[in-house]
C-alpha atoms as one frame of an Amber mdcrd trajectory, in Angstrom:
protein
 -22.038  51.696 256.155 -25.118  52.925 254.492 -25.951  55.218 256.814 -22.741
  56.858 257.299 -22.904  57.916 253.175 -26.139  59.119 253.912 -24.863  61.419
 256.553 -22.254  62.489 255.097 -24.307  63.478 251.898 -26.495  65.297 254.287
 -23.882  67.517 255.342 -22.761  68.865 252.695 -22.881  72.512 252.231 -22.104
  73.749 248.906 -18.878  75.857 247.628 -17.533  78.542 250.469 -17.097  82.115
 249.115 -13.067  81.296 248.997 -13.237  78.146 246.785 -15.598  80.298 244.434
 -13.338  83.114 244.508 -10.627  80.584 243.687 -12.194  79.147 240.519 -12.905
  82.640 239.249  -9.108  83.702 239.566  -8.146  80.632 237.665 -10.723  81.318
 235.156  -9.269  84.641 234.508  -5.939  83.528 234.511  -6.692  80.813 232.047
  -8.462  83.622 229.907  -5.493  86.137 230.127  -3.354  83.268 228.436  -5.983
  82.087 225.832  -7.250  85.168 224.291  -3.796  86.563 223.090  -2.848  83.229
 221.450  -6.119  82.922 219.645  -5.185  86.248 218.393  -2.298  85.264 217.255
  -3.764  81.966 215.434  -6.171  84.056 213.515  -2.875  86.431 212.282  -1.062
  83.629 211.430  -4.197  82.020 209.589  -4.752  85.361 207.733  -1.201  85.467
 206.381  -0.953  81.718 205.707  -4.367  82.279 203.504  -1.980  85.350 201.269
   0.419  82.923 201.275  -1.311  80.553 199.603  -3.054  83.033 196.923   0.171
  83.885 196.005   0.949  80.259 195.083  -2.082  79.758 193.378  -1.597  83.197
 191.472   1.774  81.930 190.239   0.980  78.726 189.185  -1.516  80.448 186.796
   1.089  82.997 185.914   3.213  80.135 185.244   0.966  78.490 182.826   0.383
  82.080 180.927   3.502  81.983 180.589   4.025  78.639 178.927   0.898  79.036
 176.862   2.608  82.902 175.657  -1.047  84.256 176.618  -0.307  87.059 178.690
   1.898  90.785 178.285   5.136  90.573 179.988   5.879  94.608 180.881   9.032
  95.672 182.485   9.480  92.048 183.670   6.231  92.333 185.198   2.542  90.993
 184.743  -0.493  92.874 186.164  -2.871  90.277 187.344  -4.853  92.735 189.713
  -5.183  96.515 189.750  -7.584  99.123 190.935  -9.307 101.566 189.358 -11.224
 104.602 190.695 -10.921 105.661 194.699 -12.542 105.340 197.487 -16.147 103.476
 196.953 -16.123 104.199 193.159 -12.799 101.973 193.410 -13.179  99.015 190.897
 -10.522  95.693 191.436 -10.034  94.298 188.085  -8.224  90.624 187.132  -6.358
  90.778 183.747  -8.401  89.653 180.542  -5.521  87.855 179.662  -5.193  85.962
 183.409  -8.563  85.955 183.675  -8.691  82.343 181.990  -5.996  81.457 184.234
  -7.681  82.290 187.600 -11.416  81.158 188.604 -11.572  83.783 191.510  -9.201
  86.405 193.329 -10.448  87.974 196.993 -11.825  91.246 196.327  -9.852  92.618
 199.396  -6.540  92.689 196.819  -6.501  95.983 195.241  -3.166  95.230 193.279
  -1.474  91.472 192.095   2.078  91.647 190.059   3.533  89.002 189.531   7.609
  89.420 189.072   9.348  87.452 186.416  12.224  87.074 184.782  12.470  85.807
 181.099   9.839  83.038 181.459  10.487  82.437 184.963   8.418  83.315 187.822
   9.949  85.434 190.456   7.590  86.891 192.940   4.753  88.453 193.248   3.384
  91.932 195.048   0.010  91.374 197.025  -1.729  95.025 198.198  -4.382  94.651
 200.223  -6.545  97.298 202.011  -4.474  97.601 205.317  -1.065  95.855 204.218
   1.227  93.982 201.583   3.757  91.134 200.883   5.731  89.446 198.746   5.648
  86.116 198.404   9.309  84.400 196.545   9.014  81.544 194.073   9.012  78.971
 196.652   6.355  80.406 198.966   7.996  82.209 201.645   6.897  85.893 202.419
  10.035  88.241 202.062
């Protein structure tokens, strides 16, 4: 019994060109699927992480509100804005949110929230290559 292993270990061979050729094809095939649905992950991930500014951007507007610190304009409060073009351009947060809000990514170049009396609407995210706006509840419209 022993010595049949042996032999049989001895006559092995290695991979033939066809099985290699076959591993490679699946490999590809496996790679053709994957990389378009990581894609799409990192998308999704990217507008899930606006979403969730917006919330926390509202909340704060929220309590500005309450506390009567901030400037209602034309039913709208300026949390973000840009100043200057191109690299002289300068993103700004409100003095009066700035209290409110620790930190806002530097890619927004303009934040307005959207009320209505003292209730919180929506608010207008501009980015550098796109924009949203995010309802009350959370959802992107």
């Amino acid at each position: 019994m022993l010595q049949k292993c042996r032999k049989m270990l001895r006559n092995e061979k290695g991979l033939t060109l066809i099985e290699l050729l076959a591993v490679v094809v699946i490999l590809g095939i496996i790679a053709a699927i994957a990389i378009p649905s990581i894609g799409n992950i990192i998308e999704k991930s990217r507008n899930d992480a606006h979403v969730a500014n917006a919330q926390q951007i509202m909340s704060a507007a929220r309590l500005a509100l309450a506390n009567n610190d901030v400037t209602v304009t034309d039913n709208k409060i300026t949390v973000v804005s840009t100043t200057g073009t191109g690299d002289a351009a300068a993103t700004t947060v409100s003095s009066q949110m700035a209290k409110y809000i620790d930190k806002i990514d530097k890619q927004y170049t303009s934040v307005i929230v959207n009320v209505n009396g003292n209730k919180v609407q929506s608010i207008d995210l501009v980015w550098g290559d796109g924009n949203a706006t995010i309802d009350k509840d959370g959802k992107k419209l």
